[in-house]
C-alpha positions as MATLAB code, in Angstrom:
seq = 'XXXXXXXXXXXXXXXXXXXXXXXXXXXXXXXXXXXXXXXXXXXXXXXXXXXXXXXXXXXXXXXXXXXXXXXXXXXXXXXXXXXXXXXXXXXXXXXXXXXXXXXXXXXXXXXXXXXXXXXXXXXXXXXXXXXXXXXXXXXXXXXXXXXXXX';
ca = [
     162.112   64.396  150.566;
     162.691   64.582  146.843;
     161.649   60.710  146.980;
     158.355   61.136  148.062;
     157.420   63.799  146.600;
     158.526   62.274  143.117;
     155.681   59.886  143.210;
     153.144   62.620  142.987;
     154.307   65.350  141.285;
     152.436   66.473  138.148;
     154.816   68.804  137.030;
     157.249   66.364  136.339;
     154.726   64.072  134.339;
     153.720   67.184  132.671;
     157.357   68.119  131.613;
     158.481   64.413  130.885;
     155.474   63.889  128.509;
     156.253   67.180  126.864;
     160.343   66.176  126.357;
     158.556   62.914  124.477;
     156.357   64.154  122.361;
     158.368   67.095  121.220;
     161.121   64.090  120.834;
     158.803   62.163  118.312;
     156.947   65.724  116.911;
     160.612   66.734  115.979;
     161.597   63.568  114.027;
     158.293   63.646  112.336;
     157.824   67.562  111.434;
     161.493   67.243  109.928;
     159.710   65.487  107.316;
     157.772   68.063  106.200;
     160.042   70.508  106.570;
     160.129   72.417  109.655;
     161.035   72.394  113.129;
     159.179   71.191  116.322;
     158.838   74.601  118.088;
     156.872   75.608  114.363;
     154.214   72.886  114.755;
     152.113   74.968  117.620;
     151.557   78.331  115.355;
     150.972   76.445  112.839;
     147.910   74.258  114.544;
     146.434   77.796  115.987;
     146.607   79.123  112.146;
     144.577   76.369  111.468;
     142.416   77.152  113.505;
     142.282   81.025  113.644;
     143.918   82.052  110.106;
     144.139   85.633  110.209;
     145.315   86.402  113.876;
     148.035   89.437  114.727;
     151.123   88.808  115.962;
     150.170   90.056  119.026;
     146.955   87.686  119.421;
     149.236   84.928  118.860;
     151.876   85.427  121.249;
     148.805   85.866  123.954;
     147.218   82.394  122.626;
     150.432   80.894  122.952;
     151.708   82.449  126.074;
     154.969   83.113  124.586;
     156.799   86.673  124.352;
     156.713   88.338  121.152;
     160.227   88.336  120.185;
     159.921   84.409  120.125;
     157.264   84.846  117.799;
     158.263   87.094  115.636;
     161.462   85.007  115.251;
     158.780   81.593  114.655;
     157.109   83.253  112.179;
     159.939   84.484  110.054;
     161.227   81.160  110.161;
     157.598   79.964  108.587;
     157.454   82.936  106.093;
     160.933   81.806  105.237;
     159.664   78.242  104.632;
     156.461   79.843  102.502;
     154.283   78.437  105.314;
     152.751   81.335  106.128;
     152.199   84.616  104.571;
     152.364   87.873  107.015;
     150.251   90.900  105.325;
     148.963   94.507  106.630;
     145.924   94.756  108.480;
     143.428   96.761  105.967;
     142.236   98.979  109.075;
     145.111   99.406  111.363;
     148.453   99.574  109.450;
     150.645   98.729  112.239;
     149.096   95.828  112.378;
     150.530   92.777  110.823;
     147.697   89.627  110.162;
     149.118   86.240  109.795;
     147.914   83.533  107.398;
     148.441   79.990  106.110;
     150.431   79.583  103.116;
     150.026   77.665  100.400;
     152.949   74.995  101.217;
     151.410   74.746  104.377;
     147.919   74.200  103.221;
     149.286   71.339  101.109;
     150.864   69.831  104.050;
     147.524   70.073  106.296;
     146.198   66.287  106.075;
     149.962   64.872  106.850;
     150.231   67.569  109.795;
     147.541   66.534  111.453;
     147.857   62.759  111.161;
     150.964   63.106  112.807;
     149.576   65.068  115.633;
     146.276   62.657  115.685;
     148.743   59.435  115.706;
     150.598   60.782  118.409;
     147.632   61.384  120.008;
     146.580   57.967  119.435;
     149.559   56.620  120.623;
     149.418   58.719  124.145;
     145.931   57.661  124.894;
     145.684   53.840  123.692;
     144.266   51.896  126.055;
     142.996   54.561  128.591;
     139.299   54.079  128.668;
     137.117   56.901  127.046;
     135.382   57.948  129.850;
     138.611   58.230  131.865;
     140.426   60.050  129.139;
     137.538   62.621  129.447;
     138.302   62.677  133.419;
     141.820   62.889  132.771;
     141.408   66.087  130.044;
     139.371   67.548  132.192;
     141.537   67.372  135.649;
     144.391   68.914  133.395;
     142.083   71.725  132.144;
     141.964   72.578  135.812;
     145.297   72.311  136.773;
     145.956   75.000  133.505;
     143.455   76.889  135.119;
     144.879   76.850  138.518;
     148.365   77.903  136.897;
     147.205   80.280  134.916;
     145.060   82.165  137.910;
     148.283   81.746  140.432;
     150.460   83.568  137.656;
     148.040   85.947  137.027;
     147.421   85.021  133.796;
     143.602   84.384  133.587;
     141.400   86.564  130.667;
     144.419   87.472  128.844;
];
């Protein structure tokens, strides 16, 4: 059975795609100084400075005990800075250091080369297919796990 259904399961793709890139992210993030499991609170930084913890364990989908231990790892690094929310002071707000703002154009031409790499010769129009059909199937997982507007 296993056989069979080998040939057409997308989990596996999924998961083997994932084991390679965070085999090459690894190797390359070393270089600037910080693990592979850092890189993905550091791109949503980028892109929201200024989040909670809490809104970044929900962007992520991971618990918050994994990132709380993430982000002391970055503070520890000076990549990011962790401050008290001016209205709510339980509230801690998370943003981009200065050694990781100084680090910004090599992050992300690792990321975009890897990118690169992943997609080279895949027509355009087919890569948009392709993004798109796996924007569903994160859909679909999210809504069977109960996950959707969290």
């Amino acid at each position: 059975m296993y056989e069979s259904f080998k040939n057409v399961a997308v989990g596996r793709r999924i998961n083997l795609l994932f084991r390679l890139s965070m085999m090459h992210i690894r190797n390359e993030m070393k270089k600037l100084g910080f693990g592979a499991g850092d890189y993905a609170f550091l791109i949503l930084l980028f892109v929201k400075d200024g989040l909670s913890q809490d809104e970044i364990s929900r962007e992520m989908r991971v618990d918050k005990s994994y990132t709380a231990r993430a982000l002391a790892k970055l503070e520890a690094a000076g990549m990011i800075e962790r401050r008290p929310d001016p209205e709510e002071y339980r509230v801690k707000r998370v943003f981009l250091g200065q050694k990781a703002r100084a680090i910004e154009t090599d992050f992300f031409e690792i990321l975009k080369g890897w990118h690169d790499s992943l997609v080279e010769g895949i027509d355009p129009n087919r890569l948009k297919q392709v993004l798109e059909d796996v924007d569903h199937m994160i859909e679909n997982a999210e809504n069977r796990l109960g996950l959707r507007g969290t």
